[in-house]
C-alpha positions as CSV (number, residue, x, y, z in Angstrom):
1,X,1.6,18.2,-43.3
2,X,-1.3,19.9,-45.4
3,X,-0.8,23.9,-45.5
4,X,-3.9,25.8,-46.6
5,X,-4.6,29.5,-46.9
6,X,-7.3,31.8,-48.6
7,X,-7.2,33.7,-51.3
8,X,-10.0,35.8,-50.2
9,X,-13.3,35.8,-47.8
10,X,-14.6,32.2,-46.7
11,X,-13.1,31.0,-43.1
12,X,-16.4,30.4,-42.1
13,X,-16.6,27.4,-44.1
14,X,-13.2,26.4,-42.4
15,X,-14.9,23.4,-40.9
16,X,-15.8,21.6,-44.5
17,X,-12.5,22.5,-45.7
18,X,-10.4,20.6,-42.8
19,X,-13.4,17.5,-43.6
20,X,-12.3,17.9,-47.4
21,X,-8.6,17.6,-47.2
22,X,-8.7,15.1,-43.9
23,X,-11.0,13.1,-46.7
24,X,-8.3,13.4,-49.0
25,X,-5.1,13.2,-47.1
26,X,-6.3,10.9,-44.2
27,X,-3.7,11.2,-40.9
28,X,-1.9,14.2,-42.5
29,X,-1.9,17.4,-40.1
30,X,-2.9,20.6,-41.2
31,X,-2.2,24.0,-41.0
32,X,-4.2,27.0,-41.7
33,X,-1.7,29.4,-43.1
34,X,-1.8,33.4,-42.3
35,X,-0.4,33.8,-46.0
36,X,1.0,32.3,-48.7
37,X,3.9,30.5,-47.9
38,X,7.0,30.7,-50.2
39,X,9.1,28.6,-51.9
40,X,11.0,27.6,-49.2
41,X,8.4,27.4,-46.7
42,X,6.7,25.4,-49.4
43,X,9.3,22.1,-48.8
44,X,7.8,21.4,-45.4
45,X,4.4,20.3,-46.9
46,X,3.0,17.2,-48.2
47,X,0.3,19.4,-49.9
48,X,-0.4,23.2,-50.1
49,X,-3.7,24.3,-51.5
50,X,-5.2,28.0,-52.0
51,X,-9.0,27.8,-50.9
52,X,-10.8,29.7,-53.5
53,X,-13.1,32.4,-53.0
54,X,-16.7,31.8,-52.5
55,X,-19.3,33.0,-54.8
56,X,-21.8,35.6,-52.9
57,X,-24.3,36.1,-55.1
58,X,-25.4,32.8,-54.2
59,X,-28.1,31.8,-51.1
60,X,-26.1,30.5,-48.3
61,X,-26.7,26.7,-48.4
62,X,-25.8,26.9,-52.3
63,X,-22.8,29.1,-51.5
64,X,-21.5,26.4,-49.3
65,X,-22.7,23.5,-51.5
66,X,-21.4,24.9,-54.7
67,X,-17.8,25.9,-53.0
68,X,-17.2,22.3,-51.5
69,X,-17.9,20.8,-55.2
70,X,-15.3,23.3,-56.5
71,X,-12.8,22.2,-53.7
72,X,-13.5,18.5,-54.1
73,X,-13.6,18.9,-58.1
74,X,-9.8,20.8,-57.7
75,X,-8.5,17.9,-54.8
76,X,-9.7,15.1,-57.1
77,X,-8.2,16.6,-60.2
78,X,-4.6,17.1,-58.0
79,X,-4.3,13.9,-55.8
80,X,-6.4,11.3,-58.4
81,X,-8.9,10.5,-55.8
82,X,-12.7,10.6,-55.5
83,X,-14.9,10.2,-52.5
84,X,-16.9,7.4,-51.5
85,X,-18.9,10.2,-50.2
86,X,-18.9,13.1,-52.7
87,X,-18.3,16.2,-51.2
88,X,-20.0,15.4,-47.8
89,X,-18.1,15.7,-44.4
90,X,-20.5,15.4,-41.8
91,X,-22.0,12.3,-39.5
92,X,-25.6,12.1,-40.5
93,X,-25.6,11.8,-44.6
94,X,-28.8,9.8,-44.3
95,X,-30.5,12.9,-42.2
96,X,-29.9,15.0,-45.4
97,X,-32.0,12.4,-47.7
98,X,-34.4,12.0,-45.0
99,X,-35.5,15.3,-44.9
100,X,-36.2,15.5,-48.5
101,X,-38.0,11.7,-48.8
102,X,-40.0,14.1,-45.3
103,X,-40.7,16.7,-48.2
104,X,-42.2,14.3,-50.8
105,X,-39.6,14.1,-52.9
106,X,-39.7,10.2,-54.5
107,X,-36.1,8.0,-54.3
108,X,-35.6,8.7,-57.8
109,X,-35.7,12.6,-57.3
110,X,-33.7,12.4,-54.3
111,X,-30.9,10.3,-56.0
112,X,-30.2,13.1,-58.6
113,X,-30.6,15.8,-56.0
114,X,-27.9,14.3,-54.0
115,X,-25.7,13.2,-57.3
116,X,-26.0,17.5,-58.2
117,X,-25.4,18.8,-54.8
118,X,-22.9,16.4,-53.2
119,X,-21.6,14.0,-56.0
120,X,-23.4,11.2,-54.2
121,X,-23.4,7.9,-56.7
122,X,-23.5,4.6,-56.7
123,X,-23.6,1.9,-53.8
124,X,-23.3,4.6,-51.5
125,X,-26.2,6.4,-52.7
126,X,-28.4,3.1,-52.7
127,X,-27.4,2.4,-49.5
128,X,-28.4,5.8,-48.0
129,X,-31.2,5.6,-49.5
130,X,-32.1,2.4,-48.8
131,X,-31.4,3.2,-45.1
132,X,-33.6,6.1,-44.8
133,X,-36.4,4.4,-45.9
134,X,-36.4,1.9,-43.5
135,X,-35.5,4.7,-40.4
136,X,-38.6,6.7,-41.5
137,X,-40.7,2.9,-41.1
138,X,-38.9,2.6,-37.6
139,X,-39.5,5.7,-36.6
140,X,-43.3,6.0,-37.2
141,X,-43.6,4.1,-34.4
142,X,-42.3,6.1,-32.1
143,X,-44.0,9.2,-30.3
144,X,-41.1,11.6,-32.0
145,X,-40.9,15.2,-30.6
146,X,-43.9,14.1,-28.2
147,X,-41.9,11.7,-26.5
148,X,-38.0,11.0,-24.7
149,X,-35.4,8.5,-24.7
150,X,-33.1,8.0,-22.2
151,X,-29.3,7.1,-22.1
152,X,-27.5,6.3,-19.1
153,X,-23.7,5.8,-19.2
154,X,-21.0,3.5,-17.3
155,X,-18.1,4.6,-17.8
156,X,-16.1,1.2,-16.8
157,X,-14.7,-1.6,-18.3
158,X,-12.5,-4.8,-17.3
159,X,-9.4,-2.9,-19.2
160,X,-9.4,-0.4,-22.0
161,X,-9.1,-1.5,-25.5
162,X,-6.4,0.9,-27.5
163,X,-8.6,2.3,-30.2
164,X,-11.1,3.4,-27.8
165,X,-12.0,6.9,-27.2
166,X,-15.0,6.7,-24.9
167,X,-15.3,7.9,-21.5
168,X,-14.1,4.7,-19.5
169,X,-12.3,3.7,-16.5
170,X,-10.8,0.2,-16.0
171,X,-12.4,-1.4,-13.5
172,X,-9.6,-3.1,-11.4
173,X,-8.2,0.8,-10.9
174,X,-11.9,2.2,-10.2
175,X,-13.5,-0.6,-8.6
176,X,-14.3,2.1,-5.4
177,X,-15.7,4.3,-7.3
178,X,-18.3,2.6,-9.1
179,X,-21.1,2.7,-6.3
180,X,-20.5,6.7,-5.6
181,X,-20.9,7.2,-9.4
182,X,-24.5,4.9,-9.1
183,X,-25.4,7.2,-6.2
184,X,-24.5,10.8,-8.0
185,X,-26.6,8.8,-11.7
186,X,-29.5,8.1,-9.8
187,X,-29.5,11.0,-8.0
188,X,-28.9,13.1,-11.6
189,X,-32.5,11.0,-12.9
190,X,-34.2,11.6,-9.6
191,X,-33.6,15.3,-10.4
192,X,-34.0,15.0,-14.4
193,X,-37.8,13.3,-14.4
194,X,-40.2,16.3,-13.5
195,X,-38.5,17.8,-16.6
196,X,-40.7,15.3,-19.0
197,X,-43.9,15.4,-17.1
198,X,-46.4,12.8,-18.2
199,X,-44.5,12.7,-21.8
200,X,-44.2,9.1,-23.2
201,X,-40.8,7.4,-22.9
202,X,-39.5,5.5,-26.0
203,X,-36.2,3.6,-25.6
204,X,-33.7,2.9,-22.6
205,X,-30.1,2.5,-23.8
206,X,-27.6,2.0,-21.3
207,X,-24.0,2.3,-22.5
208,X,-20.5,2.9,-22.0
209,X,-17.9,1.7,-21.0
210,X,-19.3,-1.7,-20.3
211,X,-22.6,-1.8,-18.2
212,X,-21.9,-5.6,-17.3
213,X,-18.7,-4.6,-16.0
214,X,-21.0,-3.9,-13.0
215,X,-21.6,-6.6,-10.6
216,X,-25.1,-7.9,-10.4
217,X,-26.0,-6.0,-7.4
218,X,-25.0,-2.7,-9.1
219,X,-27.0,-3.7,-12.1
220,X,-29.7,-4.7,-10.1
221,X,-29.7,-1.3,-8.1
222,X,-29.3,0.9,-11.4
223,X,-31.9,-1.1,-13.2
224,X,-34.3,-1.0,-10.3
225,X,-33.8,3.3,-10.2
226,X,-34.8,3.2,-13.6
227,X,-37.9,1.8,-13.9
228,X,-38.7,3.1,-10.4
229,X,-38.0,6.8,-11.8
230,X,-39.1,6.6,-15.2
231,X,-42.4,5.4,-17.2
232,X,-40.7,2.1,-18.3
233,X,-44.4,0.1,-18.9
234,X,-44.8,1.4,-22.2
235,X,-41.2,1.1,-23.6
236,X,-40.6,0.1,-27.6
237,X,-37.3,-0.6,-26.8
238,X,-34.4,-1.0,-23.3
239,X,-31.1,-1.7,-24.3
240,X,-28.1,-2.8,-22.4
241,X,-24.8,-2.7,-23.8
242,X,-23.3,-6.2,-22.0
243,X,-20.3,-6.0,-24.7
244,X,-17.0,-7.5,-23.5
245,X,-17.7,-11.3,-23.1
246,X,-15.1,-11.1,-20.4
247,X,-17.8,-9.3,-18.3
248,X,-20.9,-11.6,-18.9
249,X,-22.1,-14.0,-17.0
250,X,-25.1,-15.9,-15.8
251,X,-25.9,-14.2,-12.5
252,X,-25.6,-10.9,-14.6
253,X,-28.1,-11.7,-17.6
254,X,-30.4,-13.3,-14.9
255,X,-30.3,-9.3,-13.4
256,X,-31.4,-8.0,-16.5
257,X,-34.2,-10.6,-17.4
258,X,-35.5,-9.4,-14.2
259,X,-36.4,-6.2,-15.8
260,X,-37.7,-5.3,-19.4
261,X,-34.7,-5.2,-20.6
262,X,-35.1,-6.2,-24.6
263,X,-32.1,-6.1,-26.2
264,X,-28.3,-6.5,-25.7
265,X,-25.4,-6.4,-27.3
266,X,-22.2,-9.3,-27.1
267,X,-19.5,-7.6,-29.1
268,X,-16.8,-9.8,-30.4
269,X,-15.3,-6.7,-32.2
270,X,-13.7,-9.3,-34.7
271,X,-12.9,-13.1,-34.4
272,X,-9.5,-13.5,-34.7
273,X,-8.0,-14.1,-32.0
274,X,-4.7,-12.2,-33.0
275,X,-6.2,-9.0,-33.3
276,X,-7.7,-9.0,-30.4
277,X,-4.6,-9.7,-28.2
278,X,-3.2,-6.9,-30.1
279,X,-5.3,-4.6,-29.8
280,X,-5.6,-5.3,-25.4
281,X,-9.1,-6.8,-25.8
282,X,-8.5,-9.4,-22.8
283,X,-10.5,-12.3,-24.0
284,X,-11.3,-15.2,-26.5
285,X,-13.3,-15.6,-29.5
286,X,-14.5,-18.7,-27.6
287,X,-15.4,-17.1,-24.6
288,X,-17.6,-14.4,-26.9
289,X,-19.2,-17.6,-28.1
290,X,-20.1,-19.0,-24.9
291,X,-21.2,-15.5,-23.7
292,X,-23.5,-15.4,-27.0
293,X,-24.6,-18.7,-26.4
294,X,-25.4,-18.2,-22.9
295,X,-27.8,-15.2,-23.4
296,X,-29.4,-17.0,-25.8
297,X,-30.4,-19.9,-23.6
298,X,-31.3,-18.0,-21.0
299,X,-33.9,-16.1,-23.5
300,X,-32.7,-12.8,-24.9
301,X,-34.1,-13.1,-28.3
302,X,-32.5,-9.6,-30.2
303,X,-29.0,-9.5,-29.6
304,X,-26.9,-6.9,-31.2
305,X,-23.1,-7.4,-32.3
306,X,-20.3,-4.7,-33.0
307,X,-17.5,-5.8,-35.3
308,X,-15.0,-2.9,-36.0
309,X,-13.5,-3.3,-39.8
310,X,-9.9,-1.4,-40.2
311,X,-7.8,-2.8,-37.2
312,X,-4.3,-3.5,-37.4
313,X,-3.2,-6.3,-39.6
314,X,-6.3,-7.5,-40.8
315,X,-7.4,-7.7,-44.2
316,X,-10.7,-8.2,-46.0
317,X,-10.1,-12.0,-45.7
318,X,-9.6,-11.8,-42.1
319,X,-13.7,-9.5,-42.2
320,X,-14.9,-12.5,-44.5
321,X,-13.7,-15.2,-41.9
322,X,-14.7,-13.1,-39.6
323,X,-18.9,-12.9,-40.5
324,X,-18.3,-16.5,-41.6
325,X,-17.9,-17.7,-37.8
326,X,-20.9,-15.3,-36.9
327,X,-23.4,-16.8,-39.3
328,X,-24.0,-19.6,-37.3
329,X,-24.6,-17.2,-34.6
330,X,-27.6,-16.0,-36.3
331,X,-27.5,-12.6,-34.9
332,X,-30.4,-10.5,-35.1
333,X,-28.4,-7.2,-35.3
334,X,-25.1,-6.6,-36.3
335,X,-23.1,-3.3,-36.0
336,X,-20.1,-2.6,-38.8
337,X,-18.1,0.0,-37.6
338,X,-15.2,1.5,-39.9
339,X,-12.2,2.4,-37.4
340,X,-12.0,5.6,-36.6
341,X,-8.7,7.0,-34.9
342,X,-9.6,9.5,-32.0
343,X,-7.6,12.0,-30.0
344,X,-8.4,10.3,-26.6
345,X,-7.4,6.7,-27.7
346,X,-4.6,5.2,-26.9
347,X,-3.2,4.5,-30.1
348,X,-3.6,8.2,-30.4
349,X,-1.8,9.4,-27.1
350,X,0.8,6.8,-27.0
351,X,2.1,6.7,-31.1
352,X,0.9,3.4,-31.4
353,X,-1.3,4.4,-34.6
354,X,-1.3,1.7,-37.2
355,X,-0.8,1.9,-40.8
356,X,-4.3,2.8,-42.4
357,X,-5.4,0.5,-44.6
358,X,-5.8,1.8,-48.2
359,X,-8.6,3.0,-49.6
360,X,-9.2,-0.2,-52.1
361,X,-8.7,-2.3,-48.5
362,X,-11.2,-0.8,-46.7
363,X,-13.5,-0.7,-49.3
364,X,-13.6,-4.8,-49.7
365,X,-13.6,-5.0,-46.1
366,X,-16.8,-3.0,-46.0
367,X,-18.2,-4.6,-49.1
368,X,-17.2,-8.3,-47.5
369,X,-19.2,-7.2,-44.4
370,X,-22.2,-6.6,-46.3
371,X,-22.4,-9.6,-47.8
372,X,-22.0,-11.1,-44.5
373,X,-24.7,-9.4,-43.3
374,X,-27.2,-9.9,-46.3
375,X,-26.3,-13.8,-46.1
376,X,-27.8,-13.9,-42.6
377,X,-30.9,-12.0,-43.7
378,X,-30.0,-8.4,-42.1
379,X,-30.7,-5.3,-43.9
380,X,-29.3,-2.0,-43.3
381,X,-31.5,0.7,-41.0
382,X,-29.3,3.2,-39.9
383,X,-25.7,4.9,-40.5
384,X,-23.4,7.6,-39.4
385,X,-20.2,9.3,-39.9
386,X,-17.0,10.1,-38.2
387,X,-13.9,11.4,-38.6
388,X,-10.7,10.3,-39.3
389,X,-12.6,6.4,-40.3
390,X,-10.9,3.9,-42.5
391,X,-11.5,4.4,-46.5
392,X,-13.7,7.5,-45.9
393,X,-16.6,5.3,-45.1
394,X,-19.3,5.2,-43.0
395,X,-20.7,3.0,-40.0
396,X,-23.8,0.6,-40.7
397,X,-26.5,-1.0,-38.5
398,X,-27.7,-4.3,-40.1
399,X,-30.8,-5.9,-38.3
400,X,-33.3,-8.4,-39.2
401,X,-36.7,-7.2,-39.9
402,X,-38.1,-5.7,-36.3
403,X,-34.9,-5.9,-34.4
404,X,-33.7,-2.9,-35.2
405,X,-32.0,-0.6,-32.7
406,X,-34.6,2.6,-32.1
407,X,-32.5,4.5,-30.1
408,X,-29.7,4.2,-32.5
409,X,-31.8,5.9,-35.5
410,X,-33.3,8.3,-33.0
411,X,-30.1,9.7,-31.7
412,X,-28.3,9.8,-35.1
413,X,-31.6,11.6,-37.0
414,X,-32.2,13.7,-33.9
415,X,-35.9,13.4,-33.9
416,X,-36.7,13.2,-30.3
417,X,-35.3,14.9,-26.8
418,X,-32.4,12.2,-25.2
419,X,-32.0,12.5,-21.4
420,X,-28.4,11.8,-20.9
421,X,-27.3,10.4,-17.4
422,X,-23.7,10.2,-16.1
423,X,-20.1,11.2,-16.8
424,X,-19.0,12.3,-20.2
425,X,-22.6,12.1,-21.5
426,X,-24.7,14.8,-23.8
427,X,-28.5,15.7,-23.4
428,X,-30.1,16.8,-26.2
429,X,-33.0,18.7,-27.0
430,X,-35.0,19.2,-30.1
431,X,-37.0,22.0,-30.5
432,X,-40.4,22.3,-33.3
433,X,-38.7,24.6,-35.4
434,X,-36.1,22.5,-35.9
435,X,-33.2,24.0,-33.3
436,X,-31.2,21.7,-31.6
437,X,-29.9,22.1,-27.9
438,X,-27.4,20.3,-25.8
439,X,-26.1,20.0,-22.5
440,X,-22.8,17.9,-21.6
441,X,-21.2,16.3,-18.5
442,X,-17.9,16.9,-17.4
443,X,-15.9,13.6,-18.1
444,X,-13.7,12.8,-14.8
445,X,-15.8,11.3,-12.2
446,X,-14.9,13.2,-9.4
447,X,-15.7,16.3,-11.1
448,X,-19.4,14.6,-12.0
449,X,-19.9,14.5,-8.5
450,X,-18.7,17.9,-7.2
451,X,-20.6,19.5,-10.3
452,X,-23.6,17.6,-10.4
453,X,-25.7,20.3,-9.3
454,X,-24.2,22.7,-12.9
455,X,-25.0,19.5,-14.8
456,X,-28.7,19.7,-13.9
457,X,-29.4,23.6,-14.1
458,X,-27.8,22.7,-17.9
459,X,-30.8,20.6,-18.4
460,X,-33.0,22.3,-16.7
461,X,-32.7,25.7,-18.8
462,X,-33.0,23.0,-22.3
463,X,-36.4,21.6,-20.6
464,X,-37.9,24.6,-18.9
């Protein structure tokens, strides 16, 4: 365990410091101590560390900025370690360079800005920067604060994978549920719409869960409510998450070619087969091929895959293999997500957390996906943070040129309002002067449905 106390004022930077030690001491508990401990309280800690005092004569932002470097600088000095991400803790590193390429500022001068303020360098650096670029291109073409997007979430799935955290019900359990959850979501949009007036909607994402777990009446009646509720003629971009292979099928994708759906995603997660028994992910790499294959022949032309790089027993070979059996795929958008262990998942609540792979590990995993990703001519356009991931890294969106994933970019940069529909889901509003607000949904279904009418005065006081 990680005991920490302060020598003087500063516990309302107590946030950034639990980032900077979880950064340093991944898994490790910690403990915010009332004082010092002694010496003998002192053998019940991996690490104890005195947070220093912060300098006030300072504006705030370089009070805070100054403080983390002299944190990091004193962890790095007393564990050996440095950052892949300098001093930064949060989930959007690429909105802080976006903002100041926004301001005029050209690569170059952003580079040493973020090497002085964060102790940002090298590929990370590049690849932020890199990535921004290409989210301001993508985002041009968007209507930004003039315009919406709207997500709509189904919180089922054929069985529940044990790293996952997401609000998600298996479907054998749930199965009678599903259509009064369709009825209290449509009902939640119905209600929702007069909120946007004749405002332009962007993108359509429909997650989870898995949306195909659905059977292709449901997605044909949740589909249909959405582009009878909602401007859909003018969309840039309607996304369906179709996900676990073991819940595609013909009759499905037929559904959603019915409507303007233009982009899905088939996720194998990883291709081999042994990890995926283990980690309760109840099909086949070959059955994710033949789902692939089968969207592709019936016409779905930007297809989006999710591999997850971290999960128990695999190595950087296994990643390599991995994006070797994609290739001939030819995906047009591939997803690299560094695991990240969460609270609600079940290797989480039931012990079952792996051993982490080490920080060299998860670095040539992450490098190994790259290069995967660059051989098939995709480029990176968008990238977020969480904690708790493998190797202190990030998670990156590779696309080929003009099938990037709008909504993705819009809902990590927060440049547009995002109607949120269903259980578990958060609305989000973004004001001219910058101010962000939000709105959640309670999580258990039954509660969405009793509550439905808190959920909406929520968005209504964010819209009106």
């Amino acid at each position: 365990m990680i005991g920490f106390w302060f020598s003087g004022s500063g516990e309302e930077f107590e946030y950034d410091i639990r980032g900077l030690l979880g950064a340093f001491f991944p898994g490790e508990p910690q403990e915010k101590l009332a004082a010092r401990p002694d010496e003998a309280a002192a053998g019940g800690y991996t690490f104890l560390y005195e947070v220093p005092v912060p300098d006030r004569t300072l504006p705030y932002e370089d009070i805070k900025n100054a403080w983390k470097r002299r944190i990091y600088d004193e962890l790095s000095a007393a564990t050996g370690r440095r950052l892949p991400w300098g001093t930064l803790t949060g989930i959007r590193p690429t909105k802080l360079i976006m903002s100041r390429l926004e301001k005029g500022l050209r690569p170059v001068e952003v580079a040493d800005e973020m090497r002085r303020l964060y102790y940002l360098d090298g590929e990370k650096l590049s690849l932020g920067i890199a990535t921004a670029q290409r989210e301001r291109a993508i985002l041009a073409r968007t209507h930004g604060t003039d315009g919406y997007s709207l997500y709509a979430g189904i919180p089922f799935c054929p069985s529940r994978c044990s790293y996952c955290s997401f609000t998600s019900y298996p479907l054998a359990r749930f199965q009678d549920k599903v259509d009064p959850y369709l009825d209290t979501m449509i009902y939640e949009m119905e209600q929702s719409r007069p909120l946007f007036g004749d405002r332009p909607l962007d993108t359509v994402y429909i997650g989870g869960g898995t949306p195909t777990s659905l059977s292709p009446k449901q997605l044909d009646r949740l589909l249909s409510a959405i582009c009878r509720i909602f401007p859909v003629e003018h969309l840039l971009e309607f996304t369906v998450e179709a996900g676990r292979p073991d819940s595609i099928d013909a009759e499905k994708l037929r559904v959603l070619k019915d409507y303007p759906v233009s982009r899905i995603s088939v996720n194998p997660q990883t291709m081999q087969q042994k990890t995926l028994d283990r980690i309760g992910r109840l099909h086949t790499t070959e059955q994710f091929t033949e789902a692939y294959s089968l969207a592709r022949s019936l016409g779905f032309d930007n297809i989006n895959m999710d591999l997850i790089l971290g999960l128990p027993g695999e190595t950087a070979e296994d990643v390599a293999d991995t994006l070797r059996q994609l290739k001939p795929l030819a995906p047009d958008d591939l997803t690299v997500h560094a695991l990240a262990l969460k609270r609600a998942s079940r290797m989480k609540t039931e012990e079952q957390t792996p051993s982490r792979p080490s920080d060299a590990d998860s670095a040539a995993m992450m490098r190994a996906a790259a290069e995967g990703a660059a051989s098939m001519g995709l480029f990176p356009y968008y990238l977020y943070r969480q904690k708790n991931m493998a190797g202190n890294l990030e998670n990156v969106g590779y696309a080929a040129p003009g099938r990037e994933g709008i909504y993705n970019i819009l809902i990590m940069e927060e440049k547009q309002d995002i109607l949120a529909v269903g259980a578990g889901n958060i609305s989000k509003a973004v004001y001219p002067d910058g101010r962000i607000e939000r709105a959640d949904n309670v999580r258990q279904l039954d509660d969405y449905k009793k509550r439905i009418e808190e959920m909406l005065e929520r968005k209504r006081k964010l819209w009106l």
